[in-house]
C-alpha positions as CSV (number, residue, x, y, z in Angstrom):
1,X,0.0,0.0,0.0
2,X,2.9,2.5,0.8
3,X,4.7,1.7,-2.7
4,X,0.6,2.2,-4.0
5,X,0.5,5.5,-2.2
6,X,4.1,7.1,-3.4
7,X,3.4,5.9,-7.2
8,X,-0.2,7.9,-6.8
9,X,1.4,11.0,-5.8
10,X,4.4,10.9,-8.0
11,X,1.4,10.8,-10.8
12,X,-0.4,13.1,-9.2
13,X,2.9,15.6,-8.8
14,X,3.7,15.2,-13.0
15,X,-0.2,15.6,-13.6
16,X,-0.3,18.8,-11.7
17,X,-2.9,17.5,-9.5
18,X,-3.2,16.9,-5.7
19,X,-4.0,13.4,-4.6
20,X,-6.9,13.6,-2.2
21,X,-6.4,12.6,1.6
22,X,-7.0,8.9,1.8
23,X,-8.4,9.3,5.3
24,X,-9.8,12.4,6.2
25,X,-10.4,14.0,9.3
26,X,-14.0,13.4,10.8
27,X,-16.0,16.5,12.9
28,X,-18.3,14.7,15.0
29,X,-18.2,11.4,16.8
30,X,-20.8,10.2,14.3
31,X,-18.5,10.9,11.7
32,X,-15.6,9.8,13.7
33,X,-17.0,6.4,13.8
34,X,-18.2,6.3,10.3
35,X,-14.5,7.2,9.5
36,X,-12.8,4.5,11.4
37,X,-15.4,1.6,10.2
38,X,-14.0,2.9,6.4
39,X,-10.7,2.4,7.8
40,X,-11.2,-1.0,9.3
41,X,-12.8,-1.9,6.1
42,X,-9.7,-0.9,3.7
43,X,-7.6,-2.7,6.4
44,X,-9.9,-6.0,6.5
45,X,-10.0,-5.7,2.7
46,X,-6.4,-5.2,2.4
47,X,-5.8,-8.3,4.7
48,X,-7.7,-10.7,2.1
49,X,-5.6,-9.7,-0.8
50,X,-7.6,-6.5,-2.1
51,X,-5.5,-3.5,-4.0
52,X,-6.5,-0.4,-1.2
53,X,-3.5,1.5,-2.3
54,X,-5.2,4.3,-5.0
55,X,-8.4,4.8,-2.9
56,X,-9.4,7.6,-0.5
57,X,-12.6,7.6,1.6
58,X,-14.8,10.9,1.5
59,X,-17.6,12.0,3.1
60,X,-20.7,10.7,0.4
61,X,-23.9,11.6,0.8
62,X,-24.2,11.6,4.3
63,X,-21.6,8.9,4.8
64,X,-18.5,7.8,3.3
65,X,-17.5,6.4,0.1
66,X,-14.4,5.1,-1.5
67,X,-13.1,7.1,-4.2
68,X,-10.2,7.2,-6.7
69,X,-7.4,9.2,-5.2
70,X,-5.1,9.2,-8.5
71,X,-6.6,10.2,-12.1
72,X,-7.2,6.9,-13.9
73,X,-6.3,6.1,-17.4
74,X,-8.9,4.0,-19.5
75,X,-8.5,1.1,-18.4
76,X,-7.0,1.8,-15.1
77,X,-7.7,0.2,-11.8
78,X,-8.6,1.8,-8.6
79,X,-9.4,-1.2,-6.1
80,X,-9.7,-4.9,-7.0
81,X,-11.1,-6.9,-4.2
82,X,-11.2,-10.8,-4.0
83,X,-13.8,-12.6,-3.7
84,X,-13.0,-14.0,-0.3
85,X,-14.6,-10.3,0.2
86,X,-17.3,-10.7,-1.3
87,X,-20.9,-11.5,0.6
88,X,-21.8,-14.5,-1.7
89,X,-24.0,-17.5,-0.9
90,X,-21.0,-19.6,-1.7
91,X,-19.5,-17.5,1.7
92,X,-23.0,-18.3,3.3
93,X,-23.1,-21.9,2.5
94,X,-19.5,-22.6,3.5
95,X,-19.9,-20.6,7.0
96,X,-19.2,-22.7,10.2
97,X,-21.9,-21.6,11.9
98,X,-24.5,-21.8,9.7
99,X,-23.9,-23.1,6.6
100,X,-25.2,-26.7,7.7
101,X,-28.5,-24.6,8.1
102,X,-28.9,-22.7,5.5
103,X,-28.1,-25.9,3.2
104,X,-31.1,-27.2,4.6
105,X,-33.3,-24.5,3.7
106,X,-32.9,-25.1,0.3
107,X,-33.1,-21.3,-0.3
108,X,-32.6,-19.4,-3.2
109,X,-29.0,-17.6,-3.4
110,X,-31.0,-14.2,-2.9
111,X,-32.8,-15.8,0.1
112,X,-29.6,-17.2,1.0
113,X,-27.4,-14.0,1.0
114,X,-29.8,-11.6,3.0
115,X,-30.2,-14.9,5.3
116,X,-26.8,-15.1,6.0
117,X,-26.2,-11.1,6.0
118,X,-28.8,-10.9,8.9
119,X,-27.1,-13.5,11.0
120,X,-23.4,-11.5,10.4
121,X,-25.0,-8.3,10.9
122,X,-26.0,-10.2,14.4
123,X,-22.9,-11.6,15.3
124,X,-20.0,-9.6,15.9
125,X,-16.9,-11.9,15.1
126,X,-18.7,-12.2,11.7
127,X,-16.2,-12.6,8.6
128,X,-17.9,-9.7,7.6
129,X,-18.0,-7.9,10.6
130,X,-15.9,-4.7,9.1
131,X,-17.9,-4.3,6.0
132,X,-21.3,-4.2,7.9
133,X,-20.0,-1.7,10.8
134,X,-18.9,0.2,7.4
135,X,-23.2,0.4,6.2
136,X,-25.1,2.8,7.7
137,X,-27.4,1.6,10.8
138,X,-30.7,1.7,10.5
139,X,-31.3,5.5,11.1
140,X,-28.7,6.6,9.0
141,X,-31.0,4.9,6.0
142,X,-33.5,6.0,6.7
């Protein structure tokens, strides 16, 4: 991620542009917290094998977003993510806790995805733990 980081602003430095801050300061605890779920998102994500290094979070309508922090050339790739990442009813199905379950249900892979993101939103050492704390709650949505 640091090598990541120095090639974006070497780009950004002959492009004449700025790179924007990859974490930015939050101004209320709300914010704070939405800001360090982002960060222990791109940490989680970076962990499994995802390329973090030439994205910024921003405040995004009302929350935060990831965004390119380099120009990008056609063709050019901001973040790839693996699909050990990725919320997928093969994750659901393959679960320790569940999985046996859920098999049984016989469920569609919809059924079986919002199933399963339920029961991780419930359980706190949930694989996926990092990238639901990153979602808005419930009065955020709405």
């Amino acid at each position: 991620a640091a090598e990541a980081a120095e090639a974006a602003a070497k780009e950004a430095a002959a492009s004449g542009t700025r790179p924007a801050d990859p974490l930015p300061r939050a101004a209320s605890s709300s914010a704070a917290r939405g800001l360090e779920a982002c960060r222990s998102l791109l940490r989680w994500a970076a962990e499994r094998g995802a390329r973090t290094g030439s994205v910024a979070v921003r405040a995004s309508c009302g929350g935060f977003g990831l965004f390119s922090a380099v120009p990008l050339r056609s063709g050019g790739v901001a973040f790839s993510c693996p699909v050990s990442c990725a919320l997928t009813p093969g994750a659901a199905l393959a679960d320790e806790t569940v999985g046996e379950e859920l098999r049984r249900l016989r469920l569609t892979d919809e059924q079986l995805v919002c199933l399963y993101l339920l029961h991780c939103r419930r359980t706190p050492s949930s694989h996926f733990a990092p990238y639901l704390q990153a979602l808005p709650s419930d009065d955020e949505a709405a």
